[in-house]
N, C-alpha and C positions, 0 to 999 in steps of 0.2 A: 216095490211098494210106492202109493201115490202119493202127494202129498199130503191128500186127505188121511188115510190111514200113517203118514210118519208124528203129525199132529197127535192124532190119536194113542199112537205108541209113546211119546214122549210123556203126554200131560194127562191119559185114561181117557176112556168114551164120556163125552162130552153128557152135561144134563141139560136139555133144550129150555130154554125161554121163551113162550113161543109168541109172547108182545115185544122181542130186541129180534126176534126173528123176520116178524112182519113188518115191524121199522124197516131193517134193513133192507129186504125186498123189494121194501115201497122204494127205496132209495135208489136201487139198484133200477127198478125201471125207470125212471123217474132219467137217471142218465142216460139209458138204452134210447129211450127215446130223443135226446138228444144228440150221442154222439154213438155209433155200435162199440163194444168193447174186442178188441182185437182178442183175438180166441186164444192165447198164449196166458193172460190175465185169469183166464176161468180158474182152472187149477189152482192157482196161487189163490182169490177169492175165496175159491172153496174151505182153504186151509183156514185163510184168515178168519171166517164165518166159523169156523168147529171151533176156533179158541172166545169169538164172542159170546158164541150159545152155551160158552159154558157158567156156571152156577159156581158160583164157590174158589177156590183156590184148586190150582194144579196142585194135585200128586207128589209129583214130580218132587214140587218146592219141599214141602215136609219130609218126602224121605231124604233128600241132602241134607236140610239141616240136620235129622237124626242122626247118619253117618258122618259128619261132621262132627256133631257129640260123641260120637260113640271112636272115631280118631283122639277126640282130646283126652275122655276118660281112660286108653288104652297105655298113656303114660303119666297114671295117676302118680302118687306119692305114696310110700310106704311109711310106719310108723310103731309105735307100741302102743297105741293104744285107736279104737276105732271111736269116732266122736257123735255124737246126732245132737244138736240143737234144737228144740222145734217150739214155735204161740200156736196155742191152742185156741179155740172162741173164748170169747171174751178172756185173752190175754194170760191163760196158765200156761206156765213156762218150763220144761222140761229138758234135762240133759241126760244120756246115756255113754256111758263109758265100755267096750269090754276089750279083752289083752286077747292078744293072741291062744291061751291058756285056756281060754273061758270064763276067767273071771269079768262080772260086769256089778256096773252100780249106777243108781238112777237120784239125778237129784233134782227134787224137786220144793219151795217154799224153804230155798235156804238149807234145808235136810239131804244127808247126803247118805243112801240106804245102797247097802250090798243086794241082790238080786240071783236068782236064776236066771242063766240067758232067754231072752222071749224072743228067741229068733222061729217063726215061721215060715214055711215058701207052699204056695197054694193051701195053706191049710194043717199042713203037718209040719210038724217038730222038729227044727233040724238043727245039729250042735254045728259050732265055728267051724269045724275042721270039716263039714259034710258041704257047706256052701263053698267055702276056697275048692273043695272038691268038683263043683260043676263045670260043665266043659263051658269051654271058651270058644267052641264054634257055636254060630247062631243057631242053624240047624238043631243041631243037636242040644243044645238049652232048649229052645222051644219043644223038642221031644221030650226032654226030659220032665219040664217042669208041667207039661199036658200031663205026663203019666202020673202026677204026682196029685192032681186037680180030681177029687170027688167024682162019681160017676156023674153025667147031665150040668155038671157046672165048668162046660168047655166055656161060657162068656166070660169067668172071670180070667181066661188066661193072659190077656193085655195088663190086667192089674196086676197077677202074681208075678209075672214078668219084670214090670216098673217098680214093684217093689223091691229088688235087686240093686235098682239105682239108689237110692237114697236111705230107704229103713234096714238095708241088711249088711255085713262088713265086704260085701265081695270085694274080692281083688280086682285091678283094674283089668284083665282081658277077660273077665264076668262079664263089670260094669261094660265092657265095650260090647260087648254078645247081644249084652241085654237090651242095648242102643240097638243093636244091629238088628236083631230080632222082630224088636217093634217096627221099625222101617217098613217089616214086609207084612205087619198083619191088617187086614186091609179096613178091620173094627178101629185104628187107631185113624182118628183124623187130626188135620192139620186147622189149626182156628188164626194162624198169624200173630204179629208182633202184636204182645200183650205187655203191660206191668204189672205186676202181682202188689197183692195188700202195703208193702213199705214200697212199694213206687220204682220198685228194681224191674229193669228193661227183660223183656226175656221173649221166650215162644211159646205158644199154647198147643196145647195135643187133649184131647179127650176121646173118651171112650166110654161106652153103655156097660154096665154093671146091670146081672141079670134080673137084678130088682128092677129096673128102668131108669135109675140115677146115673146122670154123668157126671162121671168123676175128669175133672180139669189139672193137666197139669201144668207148668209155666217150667221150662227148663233156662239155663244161661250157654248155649252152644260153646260159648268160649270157653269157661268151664269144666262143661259138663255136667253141672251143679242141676239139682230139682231146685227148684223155688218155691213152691208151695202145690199144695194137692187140694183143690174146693170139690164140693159134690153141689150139685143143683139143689140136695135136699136141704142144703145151707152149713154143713160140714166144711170147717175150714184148717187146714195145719201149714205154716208156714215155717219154711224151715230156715233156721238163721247158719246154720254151717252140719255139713255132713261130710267124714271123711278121716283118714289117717291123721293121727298126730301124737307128738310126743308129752303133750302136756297131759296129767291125769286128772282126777278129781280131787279138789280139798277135804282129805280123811282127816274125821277128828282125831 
């Protein structure tokens, strides 16, 4: 392999520039003319040149951060009860409880209401015990939850996926699957260090939804935590705490 193609294997085929390409060339002769470059430079140049022409962020960086996430979610916390905090626009405030059992309750303006679980994955209806049930190899999530996706609606498999991380109770070697998973689906891009709506440091990843909206998410690698979920169409959920824990809900 040259170094042109080790470039390419590391950080994906380059998307050309082709006014930082023509800078460069000019610059390149621009020295030729001046001094010859000893033919041992080309090679290495070449490489140099495939990481300028490229467009956007390497590959590369997003998928380690993912697996990075998807390491810290792998030795989550267990608890009795699974918790979802989330602001809604303009500021509706929402809390979700459920036990291991299936009991859940949802509080919302103060009121604090018993529920049916509204757990879905791709669209269909699935109890507590059928998502602890998903496998914990990537692979095989990702099959699973394809098979699970509507006929013609393969684009939303990056979202039903992500939804595992933060709106569903999975177990931490889910949540880690489901880290791992996206890594490799190549709809999921990397957008770099972002802060989400409270100013919390994080990472961006987004992905096309088959309507044409991009749905954004902000992760904390350290974490493993979602930070909030925006869509382009101006849909925003910020989520203040997602996860195991032993405190319940204030029943009257």
């Amino acid at each position: 392999m040259d170094d042109l193609e080790l470039v390419r294997d590391l950080y994906g085929r380059p998307t050309t520039d082709p006014h930082a390409q023509s800078r460069v060339w000019r610059r390149l002769a621009t020295r030729r003319r001046r001094r010859r470059l000893p033919w041992l430079v080309v090679p290495v140049l070449a490489a140099v040149l495939a990481v300028v022409f490229v467009v956007g962020r390497p590959p590369a960086l997003g998928r380690q951060i993912l697996l990075s996430a998807a390491t810290t979610a792998a030795s989550g916390q267990s608890g009795t009860y699974w918790h979802v905090s989330k602001l809604y626009d303009g500021g509706r405030a929402t809390e979700l409880w459920v036990t291991r059992r299936g009991g859940a309750w949802i509080a919302e303006r103060g009121q604090v209401t018993r529920v049916t679980v509204p757990f879905t994955v791709a669209g269909r209806a699935m109890t507590y015990q059928q998502i602890q049930d998903l496998p914990s190899d990537p692979g095989a999530l990702r099959e699973r939850v394809a098979a699970l996706l509507p006929a013609g609606s393969q684009g939303l498999l990056a979202d039903a996926i992500s939804g595992l991380l933060w709106t569903k109770p999975s177990p931490p070697a889910v949540r880690a699957a489901a880290y791992r998973a996206l890594a490799d689906l190549p709809e999921v891009r990397y957008l770099g260090a972002r802060a989400d709506a409270r100013s919390r440091p994080g990472e961006a990843f987004s992905f096309e939804l088959p309507s044409g909206v991009q749905r954004t998410l902000i992760i904390d690698p350290a974490t493993s935590q979602v930070l909030s979920s925006t869509d382009s169409g101006g849909r925003a959920e910020i989520v203040l705490d997602a996860g195991w824990t032993d405190r319940g809900p204030a029943l009257p």
